[in-house]
C-alpha positions in Angstrom: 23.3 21.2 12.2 19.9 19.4 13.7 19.5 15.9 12.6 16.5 17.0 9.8 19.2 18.9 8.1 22.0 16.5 8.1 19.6 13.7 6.7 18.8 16.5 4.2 22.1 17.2 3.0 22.8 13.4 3.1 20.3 12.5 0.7 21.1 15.2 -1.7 24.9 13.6 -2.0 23.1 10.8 -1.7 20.7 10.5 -4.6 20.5 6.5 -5.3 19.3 5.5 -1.5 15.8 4.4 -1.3 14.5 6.0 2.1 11.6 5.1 3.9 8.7 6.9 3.5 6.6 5.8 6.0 6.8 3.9 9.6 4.5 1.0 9.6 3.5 -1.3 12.7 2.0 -4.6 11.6 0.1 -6.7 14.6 0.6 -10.1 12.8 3.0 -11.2 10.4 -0.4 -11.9 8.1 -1.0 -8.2 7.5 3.0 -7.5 7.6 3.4 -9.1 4.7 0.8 -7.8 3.0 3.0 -4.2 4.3 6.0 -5.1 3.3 4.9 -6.5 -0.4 2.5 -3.0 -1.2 4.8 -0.6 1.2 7.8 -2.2 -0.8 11.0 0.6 0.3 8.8 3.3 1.0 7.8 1.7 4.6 9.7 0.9 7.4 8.1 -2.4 9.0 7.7 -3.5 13.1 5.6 -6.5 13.6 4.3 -6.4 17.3 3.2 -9.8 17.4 5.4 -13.4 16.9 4.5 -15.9 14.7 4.2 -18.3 17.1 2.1 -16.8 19.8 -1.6 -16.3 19.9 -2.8 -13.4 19.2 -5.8 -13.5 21.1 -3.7 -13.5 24.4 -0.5 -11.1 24.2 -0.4 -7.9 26.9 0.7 -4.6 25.8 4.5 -4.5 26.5 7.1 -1.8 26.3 8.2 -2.4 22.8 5.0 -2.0 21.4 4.3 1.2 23.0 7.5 2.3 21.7 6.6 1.1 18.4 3.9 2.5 18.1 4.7 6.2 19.4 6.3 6.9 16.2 4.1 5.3 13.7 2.5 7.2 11.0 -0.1 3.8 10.0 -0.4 0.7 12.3 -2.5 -2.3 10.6 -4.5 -4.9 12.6 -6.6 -7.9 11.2 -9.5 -6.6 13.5 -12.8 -7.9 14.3 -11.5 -7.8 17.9 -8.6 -10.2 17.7 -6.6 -7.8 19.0 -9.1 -6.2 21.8 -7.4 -7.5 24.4 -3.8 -5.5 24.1 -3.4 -2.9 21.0 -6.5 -0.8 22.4 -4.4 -0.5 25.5 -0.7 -0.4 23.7 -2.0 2.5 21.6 -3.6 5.1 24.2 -0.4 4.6 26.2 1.4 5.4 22.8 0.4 9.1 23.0 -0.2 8.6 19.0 -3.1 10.8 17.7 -2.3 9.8 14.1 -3.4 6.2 14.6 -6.5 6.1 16.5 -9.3 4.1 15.6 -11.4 6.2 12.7 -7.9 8.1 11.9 -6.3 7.6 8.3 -3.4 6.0 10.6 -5.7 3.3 11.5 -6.4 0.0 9.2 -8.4 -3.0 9.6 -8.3 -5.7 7.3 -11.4 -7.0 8.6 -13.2 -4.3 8.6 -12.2 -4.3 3.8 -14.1 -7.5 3.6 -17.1 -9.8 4.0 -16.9 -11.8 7.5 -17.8 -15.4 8.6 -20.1 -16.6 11.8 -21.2 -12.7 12.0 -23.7 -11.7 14.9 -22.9 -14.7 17.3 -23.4 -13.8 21.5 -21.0 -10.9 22.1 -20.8 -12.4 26.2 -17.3 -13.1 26.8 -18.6 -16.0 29.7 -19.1 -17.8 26.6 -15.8 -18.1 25.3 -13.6 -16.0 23.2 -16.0 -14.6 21.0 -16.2 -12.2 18.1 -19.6 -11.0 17.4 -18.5 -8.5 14.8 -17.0 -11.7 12.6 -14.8 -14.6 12.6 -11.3 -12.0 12.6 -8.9 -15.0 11.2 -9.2 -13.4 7.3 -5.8 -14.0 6.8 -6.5 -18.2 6.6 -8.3 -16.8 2.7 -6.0 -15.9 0.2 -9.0 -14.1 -1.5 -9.9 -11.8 1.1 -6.5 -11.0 1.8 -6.3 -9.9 -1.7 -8.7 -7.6 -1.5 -7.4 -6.2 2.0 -3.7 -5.1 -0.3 -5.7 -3.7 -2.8 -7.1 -1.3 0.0 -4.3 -1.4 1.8 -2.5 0.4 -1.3 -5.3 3.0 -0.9 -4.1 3.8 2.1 -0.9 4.1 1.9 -1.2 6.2 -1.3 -3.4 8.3 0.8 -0.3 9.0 3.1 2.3 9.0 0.9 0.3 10.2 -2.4 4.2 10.5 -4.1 4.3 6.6 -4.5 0.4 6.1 -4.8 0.6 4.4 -8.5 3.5 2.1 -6.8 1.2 1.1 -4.2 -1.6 0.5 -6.4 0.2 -1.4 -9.3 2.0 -3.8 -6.2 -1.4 -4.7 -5.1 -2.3 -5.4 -8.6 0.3 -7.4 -8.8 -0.3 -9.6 -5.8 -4.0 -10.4 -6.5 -2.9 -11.4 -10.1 -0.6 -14.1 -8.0 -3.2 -15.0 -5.9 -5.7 -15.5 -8.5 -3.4 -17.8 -10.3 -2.3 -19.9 -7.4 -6.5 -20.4 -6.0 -7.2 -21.4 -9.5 -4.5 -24.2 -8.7 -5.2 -24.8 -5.3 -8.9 -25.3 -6.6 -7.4 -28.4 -8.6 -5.7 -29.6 -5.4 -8.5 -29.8 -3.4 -11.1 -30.9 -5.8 -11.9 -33.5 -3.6 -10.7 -32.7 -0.2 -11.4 -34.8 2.9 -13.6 -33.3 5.8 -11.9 -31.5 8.7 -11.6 -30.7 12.5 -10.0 -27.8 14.2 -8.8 -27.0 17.1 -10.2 -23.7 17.0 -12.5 -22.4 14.2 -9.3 -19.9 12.8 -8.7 -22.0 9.5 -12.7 -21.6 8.8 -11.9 -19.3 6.1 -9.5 -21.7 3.9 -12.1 -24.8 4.4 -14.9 -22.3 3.2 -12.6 -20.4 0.5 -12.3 -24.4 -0.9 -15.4 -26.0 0.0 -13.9 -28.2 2.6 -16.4 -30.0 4.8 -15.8 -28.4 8.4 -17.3 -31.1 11.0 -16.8 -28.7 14.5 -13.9 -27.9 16.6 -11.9 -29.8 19.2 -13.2 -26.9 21.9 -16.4 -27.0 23.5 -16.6 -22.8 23.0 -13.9 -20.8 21.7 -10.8 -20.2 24.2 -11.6 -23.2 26.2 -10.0 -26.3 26.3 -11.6 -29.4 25.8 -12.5 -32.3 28.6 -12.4 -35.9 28.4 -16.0 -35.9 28.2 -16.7 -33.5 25.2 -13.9 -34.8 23.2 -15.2 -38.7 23.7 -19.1 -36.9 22.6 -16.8 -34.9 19.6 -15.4 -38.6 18.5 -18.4 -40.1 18.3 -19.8 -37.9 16.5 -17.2 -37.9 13.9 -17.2 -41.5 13.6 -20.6 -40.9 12.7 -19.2 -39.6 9.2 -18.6 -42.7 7.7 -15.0 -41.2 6.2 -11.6 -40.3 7.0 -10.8 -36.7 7.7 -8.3 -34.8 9.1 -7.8 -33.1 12.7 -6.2 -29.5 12.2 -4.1 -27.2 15.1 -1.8 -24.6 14.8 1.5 -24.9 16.4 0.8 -22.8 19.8 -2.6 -24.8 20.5 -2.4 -27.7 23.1 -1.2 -31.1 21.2 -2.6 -33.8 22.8 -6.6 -33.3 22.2 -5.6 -33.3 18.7 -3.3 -36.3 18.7 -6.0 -38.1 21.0 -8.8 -37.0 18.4 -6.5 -38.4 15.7 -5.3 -41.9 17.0 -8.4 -42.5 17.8 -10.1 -41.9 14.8 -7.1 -42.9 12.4 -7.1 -39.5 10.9 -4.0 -37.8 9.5 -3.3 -35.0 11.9 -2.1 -31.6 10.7 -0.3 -28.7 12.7 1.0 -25.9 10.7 2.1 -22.2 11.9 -1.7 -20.0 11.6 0.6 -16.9 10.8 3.5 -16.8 8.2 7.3 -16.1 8.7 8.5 -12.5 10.5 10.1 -11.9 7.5 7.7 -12.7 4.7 6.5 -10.8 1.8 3.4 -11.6 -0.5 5.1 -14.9 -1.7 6.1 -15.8 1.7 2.3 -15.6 2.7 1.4 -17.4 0.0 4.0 -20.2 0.2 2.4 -20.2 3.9 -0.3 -21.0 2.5 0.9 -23.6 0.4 1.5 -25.8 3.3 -1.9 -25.6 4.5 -3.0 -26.5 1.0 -0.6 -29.5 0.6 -1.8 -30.8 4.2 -5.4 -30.3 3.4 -5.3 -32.4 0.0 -6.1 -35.9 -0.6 -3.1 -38.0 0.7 -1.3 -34.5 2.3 
């Protein structure tokens, strides 16, 4: 008896297990758990890239490839964040299903509105993204709208579980709705910010937070004595406190320099959720980035 059989006579003695559906790679935990709370148990979930790494900057490995191979959907925040490794990782995947402009294909940023649109595309200049700033996932909003797509797709691959789908998504925006409306509250009156990089532009935006530059001269490259002494200045030139923002795989001690020196609090928080969260993990993620941004965080 092959192996399609056996798990065919399996789940007809078998009635009450929930199986799997559909075989889902996430790139970033971001749009996994957007997966894993719309997919629910009809997907099976790989994330290909850790929390803690940069996504810019990972190489195709093994594992991925293998990954993958077998995928029916593989979900990417987009706008080039991954250019450097999944364009590679999935034409040595052999995977017709989930080629670019194939249903087994989704960007998030290609569901939503962008930031910083139409900058140089030259890559001497820095790690640039000329089709958008890709770092939607820093919006609660946007990523919102990216489920409610998100369901679309899946119930166009699995149209068995398509109202599932669609109600979870549903059900997630209502949750985000109700926590911005709180969040809005919290940062009513939020001091002004620097980042290390500009990947938290869409939260500052999403809240109105005054955004005063980036710790890098251009995107990708770190910072000299010389521009961050010209950067201080300049933000002494505010007249306020504000707060110096890095994620937790960014170089520390611009930021702590930046900070001392200015006697600003100094923040540095995971960009990306937990491998393992859902839509409430992402939006406890969140959370802390809300809670650090607020007056007295």
């Amino acid at each position: 008896m092959n192996l399609i059989k056996r798990l065919g006579l399996l789940a007809l003695l078998l009635p009450g297990i929930a199986w799997a559906d559909l075989d889902v790679v996430a790139t970033t935990s971001s749009t996994g758990a957007l997966v894993r709370e719309i997919g629910g148990a009809q997907v099976t979930l790989t994330i290909l890239a850790p929390p803690d790494r940069d996504t810019h900057y990972l190489q195709a490995r093994p594992s991925m490839i293998r990954a993958l191979r077998d995928a029916d959907l593989v979900t990417a925040l987009g706008a080039d964040l991954e250019v450097g490794w999944l364009p590679v990782a999935i034409e040595q995947a052999a995977n017709p299903a989930i080629l670019p402009g194939r249903s087994g294909y989704f960007e998030a940023a290609t569901q939503v509105d962008l930031l910083d649109v139409g900058g140089p595309a030259d890559r001497a200049l820095g790690d640039v993204h000329p089709a958008g700033n890709p770092h939607i996932n820093m919006d609660p909003v946007r990523m919102a709208e990216v489920a409610r797509a998100l369901a679309e797709r899946l119930a166009t691959l699995d149209g068995a579980h398509a109202a599932d789908y669609r109600a979870r998504a549903e059900a997630f925006a209502q949750r985000v709705d109700e926590r911005v409306a709180t969040w809005r509250q919290q940062l009513a009156s939020p001091p002004g910010a620097v980042s290390f990089h500009k990947d938290v532009t869409y939260l500052l935006d999403r809240f109105g937070v005054p955004f005063w530059g980036t710790i890098e001269p251009v995107p990708g490259v770190s910072p000299t004595a010389s521009h961050l002494r010209a950067l201080i200045n300049e933000l002494q030139g505010q007249g306020q406190a504000g707060v110096v923002l890095s994620t937790t795989y960014q170089p520390e001690q611009a930021p702590a320099s930046v900070a001392e020196t200015l006697g600003w609090r100094q923040v540095r928080l995971p960009l990306e959720p937990p491998l393992d969260a859902d839509g409430d993990g992402y939006l406890a993620h969140m959370q802390r980035w809300v809670d650090a941004l607020a007056p007295g965080g």
